[in-house]
C-alpha positions as CSV (number, residue, x, y, z in Angstrom):
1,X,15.4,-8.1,-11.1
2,X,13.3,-9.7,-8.3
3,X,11.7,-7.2,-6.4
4,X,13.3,-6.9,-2.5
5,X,9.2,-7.4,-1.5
6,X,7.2,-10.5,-0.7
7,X,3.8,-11.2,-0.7
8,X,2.8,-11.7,3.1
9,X,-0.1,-13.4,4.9
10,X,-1.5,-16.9,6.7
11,X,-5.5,-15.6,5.8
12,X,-7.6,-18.2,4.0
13,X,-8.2,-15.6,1.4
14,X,-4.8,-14.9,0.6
15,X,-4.0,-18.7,0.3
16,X,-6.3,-19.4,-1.9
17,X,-5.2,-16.3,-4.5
18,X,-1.5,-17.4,-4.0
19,X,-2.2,-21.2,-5.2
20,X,-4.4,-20.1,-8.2
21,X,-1.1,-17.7,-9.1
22,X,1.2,-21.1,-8.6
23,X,-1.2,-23.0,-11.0
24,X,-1.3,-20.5,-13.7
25,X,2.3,-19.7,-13.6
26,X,3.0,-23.9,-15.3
27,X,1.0,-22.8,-18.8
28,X,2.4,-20.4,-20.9
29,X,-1.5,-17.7,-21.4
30,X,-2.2,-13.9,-20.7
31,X,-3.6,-13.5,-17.0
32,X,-5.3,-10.7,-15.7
33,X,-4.6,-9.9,-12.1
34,X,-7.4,-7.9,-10.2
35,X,-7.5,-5.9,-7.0
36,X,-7.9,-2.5,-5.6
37,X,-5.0,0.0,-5.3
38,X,-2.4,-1.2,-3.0
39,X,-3.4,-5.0,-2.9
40,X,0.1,-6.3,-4.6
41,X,-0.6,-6.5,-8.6
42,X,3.0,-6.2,-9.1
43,X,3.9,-8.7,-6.4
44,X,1.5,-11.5,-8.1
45,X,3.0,-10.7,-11.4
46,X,6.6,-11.2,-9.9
47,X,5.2,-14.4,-8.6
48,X,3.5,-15.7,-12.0
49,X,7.0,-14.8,-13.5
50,X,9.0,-16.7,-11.3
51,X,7.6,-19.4,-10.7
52,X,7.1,-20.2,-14.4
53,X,9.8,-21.9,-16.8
54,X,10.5,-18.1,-17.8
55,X,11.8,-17.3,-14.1
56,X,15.6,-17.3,-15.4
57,X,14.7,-14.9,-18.4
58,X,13.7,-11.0,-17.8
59,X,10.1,-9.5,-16.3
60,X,9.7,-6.0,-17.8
61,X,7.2,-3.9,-16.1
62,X,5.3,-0.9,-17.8
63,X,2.7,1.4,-16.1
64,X,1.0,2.2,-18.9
65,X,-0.7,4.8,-17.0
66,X,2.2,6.7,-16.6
67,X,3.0,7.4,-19.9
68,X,1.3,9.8,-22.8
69,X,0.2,7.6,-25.8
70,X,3.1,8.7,-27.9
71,X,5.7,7.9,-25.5
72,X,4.1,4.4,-24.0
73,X,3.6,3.6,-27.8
74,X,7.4,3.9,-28.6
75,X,8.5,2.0,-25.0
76,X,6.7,-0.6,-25.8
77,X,6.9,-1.3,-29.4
78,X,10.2,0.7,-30.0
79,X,11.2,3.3,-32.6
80,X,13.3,3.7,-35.8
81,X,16.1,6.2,-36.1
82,X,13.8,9.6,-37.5
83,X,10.7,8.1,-36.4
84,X,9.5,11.6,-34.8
85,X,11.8,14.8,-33.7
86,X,14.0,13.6,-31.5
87,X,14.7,10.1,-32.4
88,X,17.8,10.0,-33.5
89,X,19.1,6.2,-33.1
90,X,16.6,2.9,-33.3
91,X,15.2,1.9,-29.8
92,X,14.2,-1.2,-29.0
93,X,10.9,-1.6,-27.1
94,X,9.8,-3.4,-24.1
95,X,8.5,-6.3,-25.9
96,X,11.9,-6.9,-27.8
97,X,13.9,-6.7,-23.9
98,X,11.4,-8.7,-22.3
99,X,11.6,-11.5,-25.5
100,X,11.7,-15.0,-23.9
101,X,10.0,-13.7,-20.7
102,X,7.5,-11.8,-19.5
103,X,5.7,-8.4,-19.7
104,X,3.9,-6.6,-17.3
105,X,1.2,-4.0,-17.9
106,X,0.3,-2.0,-15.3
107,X,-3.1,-0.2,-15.3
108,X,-3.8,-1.4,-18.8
109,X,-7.2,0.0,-18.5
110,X,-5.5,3.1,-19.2
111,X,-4.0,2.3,-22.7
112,X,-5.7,4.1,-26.0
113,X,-7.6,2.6,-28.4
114,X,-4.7,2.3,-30.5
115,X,-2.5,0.9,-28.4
116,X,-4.8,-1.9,-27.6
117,X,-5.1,-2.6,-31.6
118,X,-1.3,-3.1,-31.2
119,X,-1.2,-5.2,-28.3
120,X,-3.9,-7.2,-29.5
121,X,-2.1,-8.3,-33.0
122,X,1.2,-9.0,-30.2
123,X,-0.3,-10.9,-28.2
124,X,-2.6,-13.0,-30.5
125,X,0.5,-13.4,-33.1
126,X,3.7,-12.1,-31.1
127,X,3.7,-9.9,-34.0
128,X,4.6,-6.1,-34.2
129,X,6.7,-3.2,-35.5
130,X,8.6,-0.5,-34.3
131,X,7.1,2.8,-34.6
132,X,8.4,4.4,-38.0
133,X,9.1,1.1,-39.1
134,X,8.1,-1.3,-41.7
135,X,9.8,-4.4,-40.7
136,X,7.6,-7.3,-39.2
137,X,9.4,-8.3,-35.6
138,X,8.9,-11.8,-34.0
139,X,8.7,-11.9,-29.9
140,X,7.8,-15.0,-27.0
141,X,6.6,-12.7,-24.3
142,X,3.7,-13.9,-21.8
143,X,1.7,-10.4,-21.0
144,X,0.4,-10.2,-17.6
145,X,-2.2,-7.0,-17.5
146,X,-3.5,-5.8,-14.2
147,X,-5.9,-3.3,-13.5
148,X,-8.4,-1.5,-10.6
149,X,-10.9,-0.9,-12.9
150,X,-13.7,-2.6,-14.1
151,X,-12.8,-3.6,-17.8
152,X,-15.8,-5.5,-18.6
153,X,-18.0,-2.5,-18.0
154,X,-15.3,-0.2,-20.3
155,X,-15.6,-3.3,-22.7
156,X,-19.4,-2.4,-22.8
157,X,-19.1,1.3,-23.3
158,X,-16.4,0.8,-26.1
159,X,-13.3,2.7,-23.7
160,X,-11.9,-0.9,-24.0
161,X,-11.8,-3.8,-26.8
162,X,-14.2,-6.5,-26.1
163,X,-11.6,-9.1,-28.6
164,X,-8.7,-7.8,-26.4
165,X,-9.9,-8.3,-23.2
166,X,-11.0,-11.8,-24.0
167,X,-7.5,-12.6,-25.2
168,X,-5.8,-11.2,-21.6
169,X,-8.1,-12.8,-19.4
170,X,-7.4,-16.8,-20.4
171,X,-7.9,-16.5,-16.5
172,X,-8.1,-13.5,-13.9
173,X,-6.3,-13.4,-10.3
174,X,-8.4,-11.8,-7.2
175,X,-6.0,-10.1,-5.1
176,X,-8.2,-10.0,-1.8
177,X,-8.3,-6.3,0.1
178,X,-6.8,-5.9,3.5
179,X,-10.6,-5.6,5.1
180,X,-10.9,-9.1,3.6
181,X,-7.7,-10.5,5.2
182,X,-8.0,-9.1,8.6
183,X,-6.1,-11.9,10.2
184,X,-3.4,-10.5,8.4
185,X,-3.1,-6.9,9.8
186,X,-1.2,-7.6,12.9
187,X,1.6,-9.5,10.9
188,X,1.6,-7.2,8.2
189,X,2.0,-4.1,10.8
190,X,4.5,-6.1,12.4
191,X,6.8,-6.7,9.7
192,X,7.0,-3.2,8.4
193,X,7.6,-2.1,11.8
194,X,10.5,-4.4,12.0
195,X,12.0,-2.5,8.9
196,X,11.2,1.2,10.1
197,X,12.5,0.3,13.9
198,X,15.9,-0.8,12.3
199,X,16.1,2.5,9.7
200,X,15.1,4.3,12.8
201,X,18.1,2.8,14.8
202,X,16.4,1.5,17.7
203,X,17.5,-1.7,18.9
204,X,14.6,-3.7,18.2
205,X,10.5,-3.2,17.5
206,X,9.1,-2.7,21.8
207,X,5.8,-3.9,20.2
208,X,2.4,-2.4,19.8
209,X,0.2,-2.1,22.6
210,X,-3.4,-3.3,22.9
211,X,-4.9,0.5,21.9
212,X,-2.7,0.2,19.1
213,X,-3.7,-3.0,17.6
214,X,-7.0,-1.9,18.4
215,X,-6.7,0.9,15.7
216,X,-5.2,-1.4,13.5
217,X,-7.8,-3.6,12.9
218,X,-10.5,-1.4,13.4
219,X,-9.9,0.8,9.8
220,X,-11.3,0.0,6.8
221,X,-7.8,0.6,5.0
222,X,-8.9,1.7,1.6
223,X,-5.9,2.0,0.0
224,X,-4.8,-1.4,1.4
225,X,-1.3,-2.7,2.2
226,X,0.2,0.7,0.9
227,X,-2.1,2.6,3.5
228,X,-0.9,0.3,6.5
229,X,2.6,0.4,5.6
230,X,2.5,4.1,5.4
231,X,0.4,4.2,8.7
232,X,2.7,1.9,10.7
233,X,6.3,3.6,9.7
234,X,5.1,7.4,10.2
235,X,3.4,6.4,14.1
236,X,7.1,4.6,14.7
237,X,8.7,8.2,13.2
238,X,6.2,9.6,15.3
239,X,7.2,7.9,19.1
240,X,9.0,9.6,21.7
241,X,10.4,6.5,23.7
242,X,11.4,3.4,21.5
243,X,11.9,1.4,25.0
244,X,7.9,1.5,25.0
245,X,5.6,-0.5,23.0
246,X,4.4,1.6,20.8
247,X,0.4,2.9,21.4
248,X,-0.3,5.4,19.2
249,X,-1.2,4.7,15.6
250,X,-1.3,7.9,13.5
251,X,-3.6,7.0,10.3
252,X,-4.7,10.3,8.9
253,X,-1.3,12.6,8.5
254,X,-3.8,15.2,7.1
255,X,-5.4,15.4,10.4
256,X,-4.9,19.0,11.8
257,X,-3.6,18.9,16.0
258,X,-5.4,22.4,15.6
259,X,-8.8,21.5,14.5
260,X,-11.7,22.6,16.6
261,X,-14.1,20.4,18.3
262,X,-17.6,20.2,16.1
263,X,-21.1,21.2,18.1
264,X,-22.3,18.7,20.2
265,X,-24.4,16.1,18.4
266,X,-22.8,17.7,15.1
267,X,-22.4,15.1,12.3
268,X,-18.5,13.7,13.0
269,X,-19.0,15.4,16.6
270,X,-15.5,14.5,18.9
271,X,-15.5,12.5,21.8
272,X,-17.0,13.3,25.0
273,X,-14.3,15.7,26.9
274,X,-12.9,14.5,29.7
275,X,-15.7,16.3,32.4
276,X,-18.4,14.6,31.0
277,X,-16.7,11.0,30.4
278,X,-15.9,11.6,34.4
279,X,-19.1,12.7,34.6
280,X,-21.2,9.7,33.4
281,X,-19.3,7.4,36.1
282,X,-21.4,8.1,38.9
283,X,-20.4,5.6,41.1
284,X,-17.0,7.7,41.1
285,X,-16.7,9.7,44.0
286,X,-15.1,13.2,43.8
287,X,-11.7,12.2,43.6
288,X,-12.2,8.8,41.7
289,X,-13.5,11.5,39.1
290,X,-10.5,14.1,39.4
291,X,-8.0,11.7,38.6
292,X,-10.6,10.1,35.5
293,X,-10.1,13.8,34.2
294,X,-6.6,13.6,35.0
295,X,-6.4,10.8,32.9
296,X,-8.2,11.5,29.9
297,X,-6.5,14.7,29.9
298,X,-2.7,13.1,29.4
299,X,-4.3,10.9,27.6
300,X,-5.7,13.3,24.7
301,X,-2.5,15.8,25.0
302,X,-0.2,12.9,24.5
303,X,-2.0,11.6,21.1
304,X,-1.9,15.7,19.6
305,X,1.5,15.8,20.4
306,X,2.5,12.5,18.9
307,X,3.6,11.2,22.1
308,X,6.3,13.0,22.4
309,X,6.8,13.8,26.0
310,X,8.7,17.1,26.6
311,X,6.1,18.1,23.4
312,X,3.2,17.4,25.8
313,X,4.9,18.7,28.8
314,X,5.3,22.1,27.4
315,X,1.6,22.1,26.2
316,X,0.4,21.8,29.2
317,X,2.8,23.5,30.9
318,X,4.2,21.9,32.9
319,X,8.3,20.7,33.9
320,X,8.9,17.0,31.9
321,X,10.0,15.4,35.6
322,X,6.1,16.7,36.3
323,X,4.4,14.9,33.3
324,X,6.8,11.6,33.3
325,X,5.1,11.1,37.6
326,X,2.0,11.7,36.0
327,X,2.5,9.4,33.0
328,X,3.9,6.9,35.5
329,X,1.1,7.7,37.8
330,X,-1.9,6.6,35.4
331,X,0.0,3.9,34.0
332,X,0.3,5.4,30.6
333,X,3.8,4.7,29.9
334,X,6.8,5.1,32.8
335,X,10.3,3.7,31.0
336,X,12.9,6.6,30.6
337,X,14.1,6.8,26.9
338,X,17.0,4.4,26.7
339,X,20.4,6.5,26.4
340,X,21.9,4.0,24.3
341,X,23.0,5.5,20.9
């Protein structure tokens, strides 16, 4: 089944990894797909499936990670009625299903010793047999492996066979990380906060503001297109007013509304309060500073409270008609809530 996903971007880098998949996918050879955790390994193996002349036959996928040995040995190769306790009717394998198509092995850095024996004899000859079995089966399946780790450096301390990691890597696919695409961010954050805004029920995405995008391109995004789409739909779960482009991008759910300030000029040290920010504009005069404070203040209690206004009104005690003329006020946001269901 084709996965409801696509593989999104107008970078340089992503253009070039998407026409070396659209080559490869015309010649029937093993490929290797690279890339960090949450780059799109599965989304390049969907596109090497179909757009090859095996598009209108099946794409099995296996995380081999996620499987003891035992139990990715018999999904992949099948087992014989009375092979172990248990089994008691023949199975047919992942290899046998995906016959005619093509078979992809997730984290295959994962796989035992074994196991890669096995997969190397299948994918040299398209030879195998079930476990518990004697019988010799024939298969046409293209195996596309993909991996995080660094199988040429297992391949050198013996965690991973040299013979079989020559025979998956006819050629390997670079998916480029999200720091190295960062033209990409903005469309990317866009497009999952299309989706969100419409499971939310608002009527449409109001947008991000200029803070927001900000934020957005300013993380490193280790975990890559996972992180961001994670990061984009809990700050849209996370706004109060859905007639407002959103300005608040909450990247670090871990991070406690309730943690205290570190010492000044302590490694990780918070920003400068609001006194001294006033403070260090000296060409402010008394109440030029007051409302700066004013400012930062609504400013910093909005972000702890997620933006939710009656949230922040209540921490700081005061009425929600008081914080919405404030709000209004510093320019931080003055639309009403739209009453629309």
């Amino acid at each position: 089944m084709r996965s409801t996903e696509s593989i999104i971007g107008d970078s340089a880098a992503l253009a070039q990894a998407l026409e070396h998949i659209s080559r490869l996918a015309l010649i029937n050879r093993p490929v290797l797909v690279l890339g960090e955790r949450g780059t799109g390994k599965e989304l390049a193996a969907e596109r090497l499936h179909f757009l090859s002349g095996r598009w209108d036959a099946p794409l099995v996928k296996v995380n081999c990670a996620a499987m003891a040995e035992s139990l990715l040995e018999s999904e992949l190769f099948g087992h014989e009625t009375g092979a172990f306790t248990g089994a008691t009717r023949a199975h047919r394998g992942r290899f046998e299903r995906a016959d005619g198509g093509t078979l992809f092995l997730d984290e295959v850095g994962t796989m035992s010793p074994r196991l890669q024996e096995k997969l190397l004899r299948l994918v040299e000859y398209g030879e195998f047999e079930r476990l518990g079995g004697h019988q010799t089966l024939q298969v046409d399946v293209r195996v596309v492996a993909a991996t995080n780790a660094d199988l040429r450096a297992m391949a050198e301390d013996g965690s991973f066979r040299h013979d079989l990691l020559d025979r998956l890597s006819f050629d390997v696919v670079h998916l480029p990380a999200l720091r190295q695409r960062p033209e990409d961010i903005p469309l990317l954050a866009r497009h999952f906060a299309v989706q969100m805004s419409a499971e939310l029920g608002w009527d449409l995405f109001p947008g991000f503001t200029d803070e927001a995008l900000a934020t957005l391109n300013g993380h490193h995004w280790p975990g890559n297109i996972r992180e961001l789409k994670n990061a984009v739909e809990r700050s849209l779960h996370r706004w109060d007013d859905p007639a407002e482009a959103v300005g608040s991008i909450a990247i670090d759910p871990f991070r406690s509304p309730f943690a205290e300030p570190a010492a000044p000029g302590a490694a990780g040290a918070v920003p400068a309060t609001a006194a001294e920010t006033a403070a260090s504009q000296p060409d402010l005069d008394f109440a030029g500073r007051l409302a700066r404070i004013e400012k930062q203040l609504l400013e910093e209690a909005l972000a702890e409270n997620g933006h939710n206004q009656r949230r922040t009104a209540d921490a700081l005690g005061l009425s929600y008609d008081q914080l919405r003329g404030m709000v209004r006020k510093h320019g931080l946001g003055g639309r009403r809530r739209s009453n629309k269901p």
